[in-house]
C-alpha positions in Angstrom: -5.1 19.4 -1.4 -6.1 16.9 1.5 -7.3 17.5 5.0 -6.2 15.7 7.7 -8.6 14.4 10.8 -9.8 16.8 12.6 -11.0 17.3 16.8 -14.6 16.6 16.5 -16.9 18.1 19.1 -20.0 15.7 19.0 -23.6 17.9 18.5 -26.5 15.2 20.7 -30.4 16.2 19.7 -33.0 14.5 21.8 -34.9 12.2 20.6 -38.6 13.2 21.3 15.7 7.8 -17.5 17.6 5.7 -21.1 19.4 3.4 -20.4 23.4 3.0 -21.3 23.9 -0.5 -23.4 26.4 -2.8 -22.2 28.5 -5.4 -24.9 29.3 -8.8 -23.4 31.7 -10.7 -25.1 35.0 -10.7 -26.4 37.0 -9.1 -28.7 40.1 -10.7 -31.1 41.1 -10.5 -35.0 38.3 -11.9 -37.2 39.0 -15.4 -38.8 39.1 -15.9 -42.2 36.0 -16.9 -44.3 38.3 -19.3 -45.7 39.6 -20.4 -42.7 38.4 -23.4 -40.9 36.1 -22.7 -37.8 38.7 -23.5 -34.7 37.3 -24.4 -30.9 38.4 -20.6 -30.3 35.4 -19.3 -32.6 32.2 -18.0 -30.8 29.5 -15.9 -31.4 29.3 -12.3 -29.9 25.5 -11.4 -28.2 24.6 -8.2 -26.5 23.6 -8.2 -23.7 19.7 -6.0 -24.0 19.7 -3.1 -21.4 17.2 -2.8 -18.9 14.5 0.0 -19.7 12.3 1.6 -17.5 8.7 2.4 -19.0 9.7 5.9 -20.4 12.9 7.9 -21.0 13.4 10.9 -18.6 12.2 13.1 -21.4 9.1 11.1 -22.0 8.2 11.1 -18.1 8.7 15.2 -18.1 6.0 15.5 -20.6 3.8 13.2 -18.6 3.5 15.3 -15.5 3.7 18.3 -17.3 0.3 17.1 -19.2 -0.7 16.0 -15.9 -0.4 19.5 -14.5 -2.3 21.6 -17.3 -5.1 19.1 -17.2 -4.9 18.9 -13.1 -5.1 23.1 -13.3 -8.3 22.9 -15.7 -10.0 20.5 -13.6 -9.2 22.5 -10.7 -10.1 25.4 -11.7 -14.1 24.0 -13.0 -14.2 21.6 -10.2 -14.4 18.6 -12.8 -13.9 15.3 -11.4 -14.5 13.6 -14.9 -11.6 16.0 -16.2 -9.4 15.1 -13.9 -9.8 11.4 -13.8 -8.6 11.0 -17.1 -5.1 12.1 -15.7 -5.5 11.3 -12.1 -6.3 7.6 -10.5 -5.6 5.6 -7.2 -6.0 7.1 -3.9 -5.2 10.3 -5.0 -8.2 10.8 -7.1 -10.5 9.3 -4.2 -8.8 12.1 -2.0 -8.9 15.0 -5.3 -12.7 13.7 -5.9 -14.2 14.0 -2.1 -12.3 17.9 -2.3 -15.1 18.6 -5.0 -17.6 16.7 -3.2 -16.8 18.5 -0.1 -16.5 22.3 -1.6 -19.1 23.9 0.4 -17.6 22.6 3.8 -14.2 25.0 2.5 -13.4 28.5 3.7 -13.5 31.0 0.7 -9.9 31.3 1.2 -9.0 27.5 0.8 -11.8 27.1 -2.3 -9.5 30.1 -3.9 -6.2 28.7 -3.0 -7.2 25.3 -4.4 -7.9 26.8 -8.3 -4.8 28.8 -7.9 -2.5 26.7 -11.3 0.2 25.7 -10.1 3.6 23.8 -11.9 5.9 21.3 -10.3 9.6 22.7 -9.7 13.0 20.9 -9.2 11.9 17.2 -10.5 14.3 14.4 -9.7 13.0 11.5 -11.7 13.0 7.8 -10.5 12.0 5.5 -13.4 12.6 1.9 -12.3 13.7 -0.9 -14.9 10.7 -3.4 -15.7 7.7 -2.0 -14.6 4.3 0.3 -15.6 5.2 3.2 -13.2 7.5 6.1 -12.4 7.9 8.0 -9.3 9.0 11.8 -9.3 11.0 14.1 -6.3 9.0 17.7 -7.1 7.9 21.0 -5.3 4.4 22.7 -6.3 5.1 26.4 -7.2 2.9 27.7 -4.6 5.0 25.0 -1.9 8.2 24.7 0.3 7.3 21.6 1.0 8.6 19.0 -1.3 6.5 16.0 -2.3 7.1 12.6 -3.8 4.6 11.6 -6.9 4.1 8.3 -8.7 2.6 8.0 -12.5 1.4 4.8 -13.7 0.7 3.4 -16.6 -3.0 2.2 -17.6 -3.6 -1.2 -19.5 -5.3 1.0 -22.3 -1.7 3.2 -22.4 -2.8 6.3 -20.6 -0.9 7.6 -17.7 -2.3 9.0 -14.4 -0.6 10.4 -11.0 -1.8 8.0 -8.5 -0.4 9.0 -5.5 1.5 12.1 -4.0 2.9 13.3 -0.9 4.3 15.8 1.0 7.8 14.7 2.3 7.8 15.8 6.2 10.9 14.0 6.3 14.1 13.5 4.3 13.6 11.3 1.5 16.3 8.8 1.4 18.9 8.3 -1.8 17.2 6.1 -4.1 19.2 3.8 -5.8 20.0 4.2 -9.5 23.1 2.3 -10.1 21.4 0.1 -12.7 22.0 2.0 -16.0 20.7 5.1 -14.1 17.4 3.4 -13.6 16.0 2.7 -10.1 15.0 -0.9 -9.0 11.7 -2.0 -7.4 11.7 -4.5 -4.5 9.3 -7.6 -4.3 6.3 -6.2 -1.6 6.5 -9.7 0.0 10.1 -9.6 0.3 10.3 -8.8 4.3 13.1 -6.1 5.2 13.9 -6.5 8.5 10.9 -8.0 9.1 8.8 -5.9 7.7 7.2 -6.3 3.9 6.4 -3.6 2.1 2.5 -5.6 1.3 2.1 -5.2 5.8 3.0 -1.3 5.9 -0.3 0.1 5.5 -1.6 -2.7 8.2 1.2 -1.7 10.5 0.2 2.2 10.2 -3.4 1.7 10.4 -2.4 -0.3 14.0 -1.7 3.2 15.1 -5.1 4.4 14.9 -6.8 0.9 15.8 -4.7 -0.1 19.1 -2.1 2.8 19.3 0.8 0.6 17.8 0.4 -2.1 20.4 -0.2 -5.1 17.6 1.5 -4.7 14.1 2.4 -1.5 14.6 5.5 -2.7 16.7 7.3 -2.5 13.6 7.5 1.4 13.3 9.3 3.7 14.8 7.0 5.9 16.6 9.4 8.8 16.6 8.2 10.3 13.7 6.4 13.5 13.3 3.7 10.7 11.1 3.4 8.4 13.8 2.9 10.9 16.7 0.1 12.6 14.8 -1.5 9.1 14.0 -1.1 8.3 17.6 -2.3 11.4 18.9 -5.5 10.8 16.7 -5.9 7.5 18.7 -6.0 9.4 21.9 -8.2 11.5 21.4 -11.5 11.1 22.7 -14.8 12.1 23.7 -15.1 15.0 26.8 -17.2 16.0 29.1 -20.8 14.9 28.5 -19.7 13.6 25.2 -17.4 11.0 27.2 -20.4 9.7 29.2 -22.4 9.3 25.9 -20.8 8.0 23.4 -17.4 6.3 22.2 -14.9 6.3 19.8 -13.0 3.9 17.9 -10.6 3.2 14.6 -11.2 0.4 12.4 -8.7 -0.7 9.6 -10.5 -1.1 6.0 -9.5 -2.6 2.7 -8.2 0.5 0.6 -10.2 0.7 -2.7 -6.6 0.8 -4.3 -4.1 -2.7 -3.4 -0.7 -1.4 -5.4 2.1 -0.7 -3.4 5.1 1.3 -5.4 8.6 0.1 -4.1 12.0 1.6 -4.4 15.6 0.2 -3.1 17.8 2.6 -1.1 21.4 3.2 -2.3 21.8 1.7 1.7 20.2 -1.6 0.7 16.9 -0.5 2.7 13.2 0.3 0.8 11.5 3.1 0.1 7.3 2.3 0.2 4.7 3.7 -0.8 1.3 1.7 0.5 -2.3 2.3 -0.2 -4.0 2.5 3.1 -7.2 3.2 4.9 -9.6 3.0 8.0 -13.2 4.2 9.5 -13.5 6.6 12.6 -16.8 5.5 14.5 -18.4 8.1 16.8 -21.6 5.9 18.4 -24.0 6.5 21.5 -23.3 3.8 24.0 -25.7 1.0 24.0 -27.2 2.0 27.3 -28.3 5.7 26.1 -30.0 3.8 22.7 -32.9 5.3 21.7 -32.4 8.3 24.1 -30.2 10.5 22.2 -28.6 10.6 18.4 -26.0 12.6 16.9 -26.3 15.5 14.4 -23.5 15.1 11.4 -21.3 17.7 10.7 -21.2 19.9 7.5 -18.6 17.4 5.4 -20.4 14.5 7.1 -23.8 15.5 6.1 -22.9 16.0 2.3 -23.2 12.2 2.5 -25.6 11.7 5.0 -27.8 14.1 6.6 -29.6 12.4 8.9 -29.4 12.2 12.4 -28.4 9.0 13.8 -26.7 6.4 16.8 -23.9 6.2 15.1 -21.6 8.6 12.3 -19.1 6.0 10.8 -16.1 8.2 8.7 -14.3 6.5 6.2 -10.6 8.0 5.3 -8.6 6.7 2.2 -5.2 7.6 1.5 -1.3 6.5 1.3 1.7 6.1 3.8 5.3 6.8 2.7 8.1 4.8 4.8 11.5 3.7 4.9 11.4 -0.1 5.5 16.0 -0.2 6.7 17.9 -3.0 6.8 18.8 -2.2 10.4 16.1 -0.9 12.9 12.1 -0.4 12.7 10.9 1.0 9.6 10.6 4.8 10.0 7.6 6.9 8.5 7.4 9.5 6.1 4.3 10.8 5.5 0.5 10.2 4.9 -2.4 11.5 3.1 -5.8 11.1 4.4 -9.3 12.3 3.4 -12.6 11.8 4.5 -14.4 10.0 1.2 -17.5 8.7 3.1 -19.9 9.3 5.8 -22.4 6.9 7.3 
């Protein structure tokens, strides 16, 4: 479960899949042992088939392991549980949930330890590499959402990232032996690489798409909300005291999961992240400070100048081989208050 940004009204005290094998060669009557070897005589080599890091079979009992261990850890609010099945930006996001409990309505604490089980799976296993990514729907959803699994060096697997599909997701290519194929991140599609999506999506908060962000299209139900997070601002007396401002920041994660298109285009998925900065202007320093609110305060409860937010998540797009790379979703949660 994440939570998105949120308004903030400012509170001021006062200081006082298998693969299918494939033969190359050729076939003909075989000579005689007897017979002298001929310039007509070659050996016949197969040709090995690409394999993805787990057979279709394999990867359903993955996420199903993921699941019973994700409804356990739910359900006693065990972050230690559920990082030995869960890692990336998803755990960051899963984690600050249990951090932030208290901040919940009793309604959202009772949802969130409802089990759940993930319905209609399409799988997407790529040849060559540690990872998996799976089309699903929770039980309790009608909402589908797009998951990867990874492999760990020590052989484990976790879910590392998942979201909610506000838009279509595209065909994925699977032409090669029924496997999928991963695109190089630095390979630029259109002019876009995969490595600069989360920098172009965080240029939505920072300048409202005036720099890198250029490259999306902003007509996206993703993009307007990011945009219309930009926009907002202080009010009132707020907007005479203080000010407010993005800043892109390094995600704690750096592995982006790539997928080509059946249309030749790339399907993304980017770690990403940035700080929301609420600070008193310099000139009313010292005069007044600002009171955290609940989920800001489980970090730090002190009053202060300035409440610096930090956000971690991941960004879904569709980087096409024609046109600006369109958005499908993103996951944010607040992991850190300053």
């Amino acid at each position: 479960m994440s939570r998105r940004h949120r308004i903030r009204p400012l509170i001021f005290t006062a200081v006082g899949a298998t693969a299918v094998a494939v033969l190359a060669g050729c076939s003909g009557t075989k000579p005689s042992q007897d017979a002298a070897p001929t310039s007509n005589t070659h050996k016949v080599h197969a040709t090995p088939p690409p394999t993805g890091a787990v057979t279709t079979t394999q990867a359903k009992a993955i996420v199903d392991h993921y699941v019973a261990v994700n409804n356990k850890a739910n359900a006693t609010r065990s972050p230690k549980l559920l990082s030995t099945v869960e890692g990336g930006q998803l755990f960051l996001r899963s984690k600050a949930d249990f951090e932030q409990w208290s901040t919940m309505k009793a309604a959202d604490q009772r949802d969130y330890q409802r089990p759940f089980y993930y319905m209609d799976r399409s799988y997407y296993i790529p040849a060559g590499q540690s990872w998996f990514a799976v089309k699903t729907r929770g039980s309790r959803s009608k909402i589908a959402s797009f998951i990867i699994f990874d492999k760990e060096k020590s052989g484990g697997w976790k879910c590392t990232a998942a979201l909610a599909l506000w838009s279509p997701l595209p065909k994925i290519d699977t032409s090669n032996h029924k496997l999928a194929t991963a695109v190089n991140v630095k390979t630029k599609v259109n002019g876009l690489a995969p490595a600069r999506l989360n920098q172009a999506y965080e240029d939505l908060f920072v300048t409202g798409g005036k720099q890198s962000g250029k490259a999306l299209s902003l007509t996206n139900e993703t993009a307007k909300s990011a945009l219309k997070i930009h926009r907002e601002k202080p009010t009132g007396r707020d907007a005479k005291l203080t000010t407010k401002f993005f800043t892109q920041q390094a995600a704690q994660e750096d592995k982006v999961y790539t997928l080509k298109l059946s249309d030749g285009g790339t399907l993304a998925l980017a770690p990403t992240a940035h700080s929301s900065t609420y600070a008193i202007k310099p000139q009313f320093a010292g005069q007044f400070e600002i009171t955290p609110l609940h989920d800001e305060a489980i970090y730090t409860p002190a009053k202060r100048m300035e409440v610096d937010d930090t956000f971690q998540g991941e960004v879904l797009a569709v980087l096409p081989t024609h046109g600006k790379a369109s958005l499908i979703s993103s996951e944010y949660q607040m992991v850190d208050s300053k």
